[in-house]
C-alpha positions in Angstrom: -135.3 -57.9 108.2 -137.0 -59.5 105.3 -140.5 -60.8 106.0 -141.5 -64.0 104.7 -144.2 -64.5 101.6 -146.5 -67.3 101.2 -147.5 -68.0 98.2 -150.8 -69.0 97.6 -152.6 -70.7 94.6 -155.0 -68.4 93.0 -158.1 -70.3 92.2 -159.3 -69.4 88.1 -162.8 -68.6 87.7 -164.9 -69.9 85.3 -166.7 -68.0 82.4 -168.7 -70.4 81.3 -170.3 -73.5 81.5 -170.7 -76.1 79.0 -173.8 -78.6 78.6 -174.8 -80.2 82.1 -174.1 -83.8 80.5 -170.3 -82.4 80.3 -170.0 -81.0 83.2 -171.4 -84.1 84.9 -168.3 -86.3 83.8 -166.0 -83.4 84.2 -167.0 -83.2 87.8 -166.7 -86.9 88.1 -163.1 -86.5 86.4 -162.0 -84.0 89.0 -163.0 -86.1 91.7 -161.0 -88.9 90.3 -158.1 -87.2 89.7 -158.4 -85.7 93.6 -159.0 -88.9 94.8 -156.4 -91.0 93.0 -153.6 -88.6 92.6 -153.2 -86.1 95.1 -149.8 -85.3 93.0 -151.4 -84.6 89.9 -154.3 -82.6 91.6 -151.4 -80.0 93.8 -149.6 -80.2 89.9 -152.3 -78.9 87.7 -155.8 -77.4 87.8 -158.0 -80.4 88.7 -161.1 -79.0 86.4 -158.3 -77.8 84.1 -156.5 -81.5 83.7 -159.9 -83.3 83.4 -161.0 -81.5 80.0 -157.7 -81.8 78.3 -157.8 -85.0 79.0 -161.2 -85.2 77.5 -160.0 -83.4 74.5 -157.2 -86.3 74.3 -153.8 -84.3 75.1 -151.3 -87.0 74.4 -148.4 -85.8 76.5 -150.9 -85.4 79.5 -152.5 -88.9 79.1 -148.8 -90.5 79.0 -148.0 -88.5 82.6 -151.3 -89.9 83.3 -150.6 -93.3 82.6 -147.0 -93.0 84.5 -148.0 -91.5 87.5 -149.6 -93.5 90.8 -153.4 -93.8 90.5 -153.2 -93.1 86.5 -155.2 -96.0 85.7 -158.2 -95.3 88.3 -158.2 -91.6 86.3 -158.0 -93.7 82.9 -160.7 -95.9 83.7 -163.1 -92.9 84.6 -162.0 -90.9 82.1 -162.9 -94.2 79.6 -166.3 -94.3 81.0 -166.4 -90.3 80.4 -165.8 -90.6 77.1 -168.6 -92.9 75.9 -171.1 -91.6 77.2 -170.5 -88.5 75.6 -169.7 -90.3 72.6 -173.0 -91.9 72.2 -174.9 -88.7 73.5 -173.2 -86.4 71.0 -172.0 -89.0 68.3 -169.0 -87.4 67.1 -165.5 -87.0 68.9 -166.1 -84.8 72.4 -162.7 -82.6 71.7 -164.8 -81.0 68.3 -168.1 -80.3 70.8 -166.0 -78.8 73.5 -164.2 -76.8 70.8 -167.8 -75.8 69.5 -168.6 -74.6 73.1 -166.2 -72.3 73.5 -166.5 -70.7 70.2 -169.9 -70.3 70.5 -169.0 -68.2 74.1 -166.5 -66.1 72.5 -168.8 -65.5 69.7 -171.7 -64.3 72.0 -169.3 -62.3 73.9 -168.1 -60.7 71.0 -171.7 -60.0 70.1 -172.1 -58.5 73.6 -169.4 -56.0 73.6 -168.9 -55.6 69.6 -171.1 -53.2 67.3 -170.9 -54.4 63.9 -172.5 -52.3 60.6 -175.7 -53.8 59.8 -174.4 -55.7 56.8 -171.1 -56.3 55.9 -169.5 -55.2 52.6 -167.4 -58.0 50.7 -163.9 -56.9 50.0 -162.2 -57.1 46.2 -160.1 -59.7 48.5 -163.5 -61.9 49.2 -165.1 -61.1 45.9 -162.1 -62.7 44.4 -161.7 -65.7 47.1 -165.4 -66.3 45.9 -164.3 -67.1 42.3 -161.1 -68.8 42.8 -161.9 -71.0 46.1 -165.6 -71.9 44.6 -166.7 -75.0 45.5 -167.2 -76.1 41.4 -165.3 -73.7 39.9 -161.7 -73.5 42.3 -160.0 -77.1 40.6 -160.4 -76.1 37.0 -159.1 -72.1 37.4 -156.2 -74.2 39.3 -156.1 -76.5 36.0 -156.2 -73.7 34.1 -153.7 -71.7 35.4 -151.1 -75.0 35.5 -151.5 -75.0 31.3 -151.0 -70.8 31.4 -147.2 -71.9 32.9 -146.7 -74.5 31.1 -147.9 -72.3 27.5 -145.4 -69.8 28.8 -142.8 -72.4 29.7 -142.7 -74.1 26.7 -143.4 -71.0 24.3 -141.4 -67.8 25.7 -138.2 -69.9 26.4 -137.7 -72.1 23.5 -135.7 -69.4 21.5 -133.1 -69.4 23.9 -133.0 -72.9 24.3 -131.8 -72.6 20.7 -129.5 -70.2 21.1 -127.8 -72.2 24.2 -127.5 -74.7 22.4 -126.0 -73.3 19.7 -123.6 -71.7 21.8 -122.7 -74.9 23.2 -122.5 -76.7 20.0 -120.7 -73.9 18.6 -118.1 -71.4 20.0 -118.0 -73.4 23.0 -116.5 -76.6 21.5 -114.6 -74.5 18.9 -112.7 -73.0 22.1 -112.6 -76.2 23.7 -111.3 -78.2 20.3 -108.6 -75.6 19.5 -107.3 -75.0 23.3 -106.7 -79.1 22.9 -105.2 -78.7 20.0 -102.8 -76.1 20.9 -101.3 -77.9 23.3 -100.8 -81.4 21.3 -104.1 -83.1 22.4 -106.1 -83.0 19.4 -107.3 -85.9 18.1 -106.9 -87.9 20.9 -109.4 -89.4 24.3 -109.1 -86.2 25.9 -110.4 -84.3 22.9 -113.0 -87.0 23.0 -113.7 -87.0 26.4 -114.1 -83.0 26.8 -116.6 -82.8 23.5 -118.2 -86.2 23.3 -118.4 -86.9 27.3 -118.1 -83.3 29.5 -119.7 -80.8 26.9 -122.3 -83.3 25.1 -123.4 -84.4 28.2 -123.5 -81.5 30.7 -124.3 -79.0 27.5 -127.2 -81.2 27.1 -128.7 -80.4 30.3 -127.7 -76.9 30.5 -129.7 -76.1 27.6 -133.2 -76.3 29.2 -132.3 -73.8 31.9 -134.4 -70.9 30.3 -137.0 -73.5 30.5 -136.4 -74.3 34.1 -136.4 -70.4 34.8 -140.0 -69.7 33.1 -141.2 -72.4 35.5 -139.9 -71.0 38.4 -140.7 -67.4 37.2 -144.3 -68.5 37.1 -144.6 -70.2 40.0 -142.8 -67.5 42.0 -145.6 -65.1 41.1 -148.2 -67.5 42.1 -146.6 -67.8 45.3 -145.7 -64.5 46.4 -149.2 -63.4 44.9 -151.2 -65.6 47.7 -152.8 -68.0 45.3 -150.5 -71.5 46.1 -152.3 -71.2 49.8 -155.9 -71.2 47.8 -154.8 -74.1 45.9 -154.0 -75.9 49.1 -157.7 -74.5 50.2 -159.5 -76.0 46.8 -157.6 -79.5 46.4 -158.7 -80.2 50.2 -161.8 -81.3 48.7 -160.3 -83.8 46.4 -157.6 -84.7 49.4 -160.1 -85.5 51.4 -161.1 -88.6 48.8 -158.2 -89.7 49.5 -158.6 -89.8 53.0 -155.5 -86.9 53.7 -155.7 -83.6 55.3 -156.1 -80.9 52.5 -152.0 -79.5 54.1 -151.0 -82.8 52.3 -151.1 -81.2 48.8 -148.4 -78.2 49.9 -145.9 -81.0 49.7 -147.2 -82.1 46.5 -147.0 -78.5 45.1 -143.2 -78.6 46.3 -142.7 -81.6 44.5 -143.2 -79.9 40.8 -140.1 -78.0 41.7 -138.1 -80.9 43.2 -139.5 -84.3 44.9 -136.3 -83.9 47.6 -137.5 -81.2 49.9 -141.2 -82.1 48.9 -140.8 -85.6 50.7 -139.2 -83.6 53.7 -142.1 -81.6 53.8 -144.4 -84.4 54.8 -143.2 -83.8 58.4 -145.6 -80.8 58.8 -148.2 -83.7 58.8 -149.0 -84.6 61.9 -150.4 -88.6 61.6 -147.9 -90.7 60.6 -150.5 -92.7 58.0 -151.0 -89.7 56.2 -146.7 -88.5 55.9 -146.8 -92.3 54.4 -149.4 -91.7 52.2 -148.4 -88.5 51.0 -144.5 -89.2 50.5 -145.8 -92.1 48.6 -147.9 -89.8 45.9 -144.7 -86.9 45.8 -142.9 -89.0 43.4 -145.8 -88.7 40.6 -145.4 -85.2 41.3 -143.5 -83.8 37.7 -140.4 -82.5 39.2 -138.5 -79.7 36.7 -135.8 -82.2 36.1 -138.1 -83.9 34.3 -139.0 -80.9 32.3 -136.2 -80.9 30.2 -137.3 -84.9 28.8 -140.6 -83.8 28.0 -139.6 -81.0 26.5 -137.1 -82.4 24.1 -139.5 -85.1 23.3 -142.9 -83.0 22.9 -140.7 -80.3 20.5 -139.4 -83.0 18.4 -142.7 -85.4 18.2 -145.4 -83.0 19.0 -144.5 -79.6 17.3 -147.6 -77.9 16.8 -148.5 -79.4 20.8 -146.1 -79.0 22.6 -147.6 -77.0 25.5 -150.5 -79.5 25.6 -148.2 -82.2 26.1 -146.4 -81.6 28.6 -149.6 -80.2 30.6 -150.9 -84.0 30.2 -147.9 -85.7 31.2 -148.5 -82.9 34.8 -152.6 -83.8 35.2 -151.6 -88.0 34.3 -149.2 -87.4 37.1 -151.9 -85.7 39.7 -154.6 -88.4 38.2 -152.0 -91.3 38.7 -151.1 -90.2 42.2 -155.2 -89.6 43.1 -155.8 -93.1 41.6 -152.7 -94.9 43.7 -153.9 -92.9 47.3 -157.7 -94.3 46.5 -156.4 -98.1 46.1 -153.8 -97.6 49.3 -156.6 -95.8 51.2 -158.6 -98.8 51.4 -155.9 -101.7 51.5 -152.4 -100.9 52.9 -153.6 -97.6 54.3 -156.9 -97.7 55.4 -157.8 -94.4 57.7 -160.9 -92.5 58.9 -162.1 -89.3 57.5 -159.5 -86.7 57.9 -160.3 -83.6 60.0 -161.6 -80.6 57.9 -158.8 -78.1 57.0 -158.7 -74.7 58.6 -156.5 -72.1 57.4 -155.6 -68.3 56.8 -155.4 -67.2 53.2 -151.8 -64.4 53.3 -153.8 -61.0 51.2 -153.4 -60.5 47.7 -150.3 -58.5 46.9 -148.4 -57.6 44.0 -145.3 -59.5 44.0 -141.9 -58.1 44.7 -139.0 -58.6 42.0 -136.7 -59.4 45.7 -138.7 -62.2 46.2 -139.1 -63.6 42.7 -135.5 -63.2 41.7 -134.8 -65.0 45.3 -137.3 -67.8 44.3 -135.7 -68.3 40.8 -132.4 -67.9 41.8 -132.7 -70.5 44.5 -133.8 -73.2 42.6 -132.2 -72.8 39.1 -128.8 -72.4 41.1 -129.6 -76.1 42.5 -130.3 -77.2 38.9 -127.2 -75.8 37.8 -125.2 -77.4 40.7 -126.2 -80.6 39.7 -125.2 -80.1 36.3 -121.6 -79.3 37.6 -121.7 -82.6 39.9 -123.9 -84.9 39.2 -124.4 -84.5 35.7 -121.0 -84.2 35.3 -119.6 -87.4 36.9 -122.4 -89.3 35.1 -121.5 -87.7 32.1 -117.7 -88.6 32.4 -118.9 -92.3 33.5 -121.2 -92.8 30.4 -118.0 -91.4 28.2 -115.8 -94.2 29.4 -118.4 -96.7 29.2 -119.3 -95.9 25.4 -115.8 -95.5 24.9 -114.3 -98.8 25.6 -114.8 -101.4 23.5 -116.3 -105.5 24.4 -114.4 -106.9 21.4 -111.1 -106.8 19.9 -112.4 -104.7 16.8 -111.5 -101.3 18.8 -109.5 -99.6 21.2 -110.2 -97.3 23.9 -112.0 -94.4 22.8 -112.0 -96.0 19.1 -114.5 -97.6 18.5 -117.9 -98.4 17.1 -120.3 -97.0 20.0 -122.4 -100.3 19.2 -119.5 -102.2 20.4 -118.7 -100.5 23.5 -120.0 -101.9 26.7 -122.6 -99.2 27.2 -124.3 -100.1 24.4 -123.5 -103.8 25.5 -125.1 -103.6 28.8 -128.1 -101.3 27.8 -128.5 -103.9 25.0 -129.5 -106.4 27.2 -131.7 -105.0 28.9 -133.6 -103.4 26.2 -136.2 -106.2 25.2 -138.3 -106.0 27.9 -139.3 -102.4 26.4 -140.0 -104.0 23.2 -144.1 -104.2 23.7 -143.5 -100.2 24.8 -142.1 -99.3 21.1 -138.7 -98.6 22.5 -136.6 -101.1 22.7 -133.4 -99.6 21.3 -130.3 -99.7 23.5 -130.2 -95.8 23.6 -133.2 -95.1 24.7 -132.9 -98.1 27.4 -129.5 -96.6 28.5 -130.9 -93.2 29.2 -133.3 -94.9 31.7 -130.8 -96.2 33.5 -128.7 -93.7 33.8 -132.1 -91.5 34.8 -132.3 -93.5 38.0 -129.2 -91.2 39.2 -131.2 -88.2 37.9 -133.7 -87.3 35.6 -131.7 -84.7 33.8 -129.1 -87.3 32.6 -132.2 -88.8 30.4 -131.2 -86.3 28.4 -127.5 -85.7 28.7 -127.3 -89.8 28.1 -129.4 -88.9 24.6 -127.1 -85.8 23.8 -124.0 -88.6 24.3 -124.9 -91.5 22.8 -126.5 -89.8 19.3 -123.7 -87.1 19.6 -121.6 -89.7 18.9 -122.9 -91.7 16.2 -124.0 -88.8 14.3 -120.6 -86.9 14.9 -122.4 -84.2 16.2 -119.6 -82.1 17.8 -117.5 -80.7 15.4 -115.4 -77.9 15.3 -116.1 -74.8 12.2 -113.4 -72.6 11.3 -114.4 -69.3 12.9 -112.2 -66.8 14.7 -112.5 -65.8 18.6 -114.4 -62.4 17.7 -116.4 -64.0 15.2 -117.5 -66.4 17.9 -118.1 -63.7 20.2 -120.8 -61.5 17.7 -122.4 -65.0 17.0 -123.2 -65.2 20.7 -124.3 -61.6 20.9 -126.1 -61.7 18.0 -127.8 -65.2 18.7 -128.9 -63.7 22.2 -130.5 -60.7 20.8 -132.3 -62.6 18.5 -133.4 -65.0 21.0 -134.7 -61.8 22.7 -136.5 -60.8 19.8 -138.5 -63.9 19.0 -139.4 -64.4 23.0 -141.3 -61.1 22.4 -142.5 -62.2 19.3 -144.2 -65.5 21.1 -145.8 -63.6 24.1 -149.2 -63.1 21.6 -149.3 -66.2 20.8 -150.0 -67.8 24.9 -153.3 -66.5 24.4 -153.6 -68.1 20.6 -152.8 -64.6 18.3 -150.5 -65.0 15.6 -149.2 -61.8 14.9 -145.8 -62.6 13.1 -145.2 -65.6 10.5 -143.5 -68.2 12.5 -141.3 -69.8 10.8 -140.3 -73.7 10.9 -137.8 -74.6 13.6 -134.3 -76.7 12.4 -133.8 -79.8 13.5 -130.7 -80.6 15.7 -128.7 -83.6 14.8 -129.8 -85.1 18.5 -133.3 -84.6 17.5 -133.5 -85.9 13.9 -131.6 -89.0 15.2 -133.9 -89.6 18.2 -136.8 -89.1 15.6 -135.6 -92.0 13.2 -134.8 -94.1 16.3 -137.9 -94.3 18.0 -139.6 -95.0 14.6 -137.3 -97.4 13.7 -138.1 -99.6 16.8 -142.1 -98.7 17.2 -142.8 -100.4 13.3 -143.3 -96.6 11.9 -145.2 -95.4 15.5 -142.4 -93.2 16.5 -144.7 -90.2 18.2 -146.6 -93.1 20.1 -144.0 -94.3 21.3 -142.0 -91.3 22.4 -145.4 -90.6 24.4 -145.0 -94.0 26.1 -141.3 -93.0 26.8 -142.4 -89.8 28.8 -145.4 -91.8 30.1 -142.4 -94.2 31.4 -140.3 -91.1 32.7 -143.3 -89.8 34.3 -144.0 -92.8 36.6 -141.3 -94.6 37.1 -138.5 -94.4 39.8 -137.0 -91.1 40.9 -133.7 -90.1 41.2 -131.1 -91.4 43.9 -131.2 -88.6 46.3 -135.2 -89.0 46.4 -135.1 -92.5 47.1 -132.5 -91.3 50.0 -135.1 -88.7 51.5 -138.0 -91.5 51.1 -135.8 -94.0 52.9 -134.9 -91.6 55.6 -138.8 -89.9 56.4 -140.7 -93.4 55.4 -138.5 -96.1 56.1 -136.9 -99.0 54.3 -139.6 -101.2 53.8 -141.6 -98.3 52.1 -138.8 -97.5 50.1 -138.5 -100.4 48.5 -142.4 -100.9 48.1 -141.9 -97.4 46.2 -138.9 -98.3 44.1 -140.8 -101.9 42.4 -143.8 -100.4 42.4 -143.2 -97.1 40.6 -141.5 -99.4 37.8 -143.9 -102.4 37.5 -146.5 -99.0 37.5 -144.9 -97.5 35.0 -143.9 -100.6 32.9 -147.5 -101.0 32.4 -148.7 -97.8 31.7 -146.0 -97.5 29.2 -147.4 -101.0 27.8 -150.9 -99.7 28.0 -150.0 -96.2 26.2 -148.3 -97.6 23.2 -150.6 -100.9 22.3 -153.7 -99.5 23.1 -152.9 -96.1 21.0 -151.8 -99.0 17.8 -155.0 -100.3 18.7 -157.2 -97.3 18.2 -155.1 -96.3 15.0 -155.9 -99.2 13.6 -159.7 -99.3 14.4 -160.2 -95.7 13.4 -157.6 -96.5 10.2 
């Protein structure tokens, strides 16, 4: 025979007490909730209920506000809090929080024996440098222009020797497999070298670049300095009205803005996932990399590093500047709540977990290259390769003539105050809209073909194959010979770098249509890149966390934005020329 068990409710006890003012309204809570909801009161903890509902637990208050007798509690619980309000004056969840920290904490002190002092860790000693109240922003600046010295510098000899690869042994292969089977000579030949391998080869070229950024970044991240950052930019979040975990998406976002606008749904207000998902797209994302690269090596050769770390801090100042004005029209807020985290140790970082980082993201880049890139690339091709007059014939004809050139064409005057109003450098911004890469695969196609810059050499298979090997182990070479120089020693004579065909003709066209200004206004072109509209599957991810109204607030106002800083770039630098001239 089994006996019956009652079950009976086991009353908690209480360990402590907080100030008599808040235990006066938590006793009248209780007695409200008893009083007006008997089901509520048999539910939960009476005592229990009445301070998270003083501490504002939203999914209590709605079952509050649904169940019989909610809004007697509501209306007491209204009263409660302000009166506590006005005896405390600041929000009663933050000095009930304070209450029971300051128990545990003596309780600790009761049953705890501590050494008399306590000795600061290499850990803290560090933490006291890099999260400094004055000194944590510029180590983080200074750090950003160590990556971007070792991006530009360490990887540039294998971007030449990718791209001689490309230009070379790769379209020799290409040209005489066409050949060989009775298509040389004809569209196909043109669409394989002039379209697929101009275009995608390109892009493909700035992947050692892409890698040293994501090599660097990798160590700072497995190392436990990206959670400091986060730590030392709350400061400067906080101007901005956003919680200092806003800037972990915008850290994500110099990899790629798409899963940095996904991150904003670790913040909790909705006013401050708008607000940040909003400032992500001034984050430099590494397709992006590749334009300011090509630009900066070709216009800025003895600063190329120090470019590019400008176009990075315009970006962070831009985005800074934009969440100010919002703050205090569109998105006006209170002060956000003070940010409290745990810093992960210092650790060396594990070659599993770089290689995994790298891997990761360059893999992406190079999917794109194999998709996206690819269909734009074949698009542009056919574009540039029919003709808008009767002087040509498909894939014969004048590339001025073709309706690429056509369309860009038209379009192309309102850059004119910019310095570059040429229908090439138009037509790459257009393109860029699908992504940021195809800025320069659109370059690589359209001054490919005017300068003829594909062309096949008379060389044998094996003779192609020791130029690669040998053209790697060079590039090895001189990235060993450049590591002295990140820190400014010159130990081995540099000499000059060639110029491509692509970047000798994107030289004389930007100083053919900025009246002799060509580096002024090949900064106002990255200036434009920077700010202006990112690519389709960002706009997607913006649409889908923000909505479409803040979508298309982004879209105009990223290009009216960068329109006018482009504007303001190129005049006002003619300007100072010619007052200092």
């Amino acid at each position: 025979m089994i006996a019956a068990v009652t079950l009976t409710r086991v009353e908690p006890r209480t360990f402590f007490r907080y100030s008599p003012q808040i235990e006066a309204e938590i006793t009248q809570l209780i007695g409200a909730i008893v009083a007006a909801s008997p089901v509520l009161a048999a539910t939960y903890h009476p005592r229990w209920l009445a301070i998270q509902l003083l501490e504002g637990d939203e999914a209590l208050l709605a079952e509050v506000a649904s169940t019989e007798g909610g809004g007697v509690i509501e209306h007491a619980l209204i009263g409660s809090l302000a009166r506590l309000q006005l005896h405390y004056g600041e929000d009663i969840d933050v000095t009930l929080a304070d209450y029971r920290y300051n128990f545990v904490h003596e309780l600790v002190g009761q049953v705890v024996t501590r050494p008399a002092t306590k000795r600061a860790n290499l850990s803290d000693r560090v933490d006291g440098i890099i999260t400094h109240r004055y000194l944590g922003i510029p180590i983080f600046l200074a750090l950003m222009w160590v990556v971007f010295k070792i991006t530009t510098d360490i990887a540039a000899p294998f971007i030449d020797w990718i791209d001689g690869v490309i230009a070379g042994p790769i379209t020799n292969w290409v040209v005489a497999v066409l050949g060989g089977v009775g298509l040389g000579g004809t569209w196909v030949e043109s669409l394989f070298v002039d379209g697929i391998i101009a275009g995608v080869g390109g892009v493909l070229v700035f992947v050692p670049v892409l890698m040293s950024l994501y090599l660097a970044l990798a160590i700072l991240e497995d190392s436990g300095y990206m959670a400091r950052a986060a730590f030392v930019m709350d400061r400067l979040m906080s101007l901005l009205g956003l919680h200092g975990k806003s800037f972990l998406p915008m850290i994500v976002g110099f990899g790629c803005n798409v899963p940095a606008m996904y991150a904003t749904r670790t913040l909790e207000n909705e006013r401050d996932r708008i607000l940040t998902g909003l400032l992500v797209p001034f984050m430099s994302c590494g397709a992006r990399l590749p334009v300011y690269i090509l630009f900066a090596t070709i216009f800025f050769p003895q600063a190329t590093g120090l470019v590019i770390f400008s176009l990075y801090l315009i970006g962070i100042l831009t985005a800074i500047g934009l969440g100010l004005i919002l703050k205090r029209t569109l998105l006006k807020s209170s002060d956000p709540m003070p940010l409290l985290m745990e810093f992960p140790p210092y650790r060396l970082p594990t070659a599993k977990n770089i290689w995994q980082y790298v891997w990761e993201r360059t893999s992406a880049f190079i999917h794109n290259a194999w998709t996206i890139i690819l269909v734009t690339s074949i698009i542009i091709w056919f574009l540039m390769a029919t003709p808008t007059n009767r002087n040509g014939s498909f894939a014969d004809t004048d590339v001025n003539n073709s309706v690429f050139a056509t369309v860009s064409g038209a379009i192309a005057p309102i850059f004119a105050p910019q310095g570059f109003d040429s229908w090439e450098a138009t037509g790459s911004l257009i393109t860029g809209f699908v992504a940021k890469e195809v800025v320069v695969s659109t370059m690589a196609q359209v001054y490919g073909v005017q300068t003829g810059q594909a062309e096949a050499g008379q060389t044998t298979f094996f003779e192609d194959v020791g130029q690669i090997a040998t053209g790697f182990v060079g590039a090895t070479v001189d990235t060993f010979k450049s590591i002295p120089l990140i820190v400014g020693i010159d130990l081995f004579e540099e000499e000059a770098e060639d110029q491509t065909d692509l970047m000798n003709a994107l030289r004389l066209g930007f100083e053919s249509t900025s009246d002799g200004h060509g580096a002024l206004a090949a900064y106002a072109f990255l200036i434009f890149v920077l700010l202006y509209t990112p690519c389709v599957v960002t706009i997607a991810a913006e649409r889908h966390e923000l909505g479409t109204r803040w979508m298309w607030f982004s879209i105009f106002g990223q290009l009216a934005l960068a329109w006018l800083a482009a504007l303001l770039v190129f005049q006002g630098g003619k300007l100072l020329i010619w007052i200092v001239g």
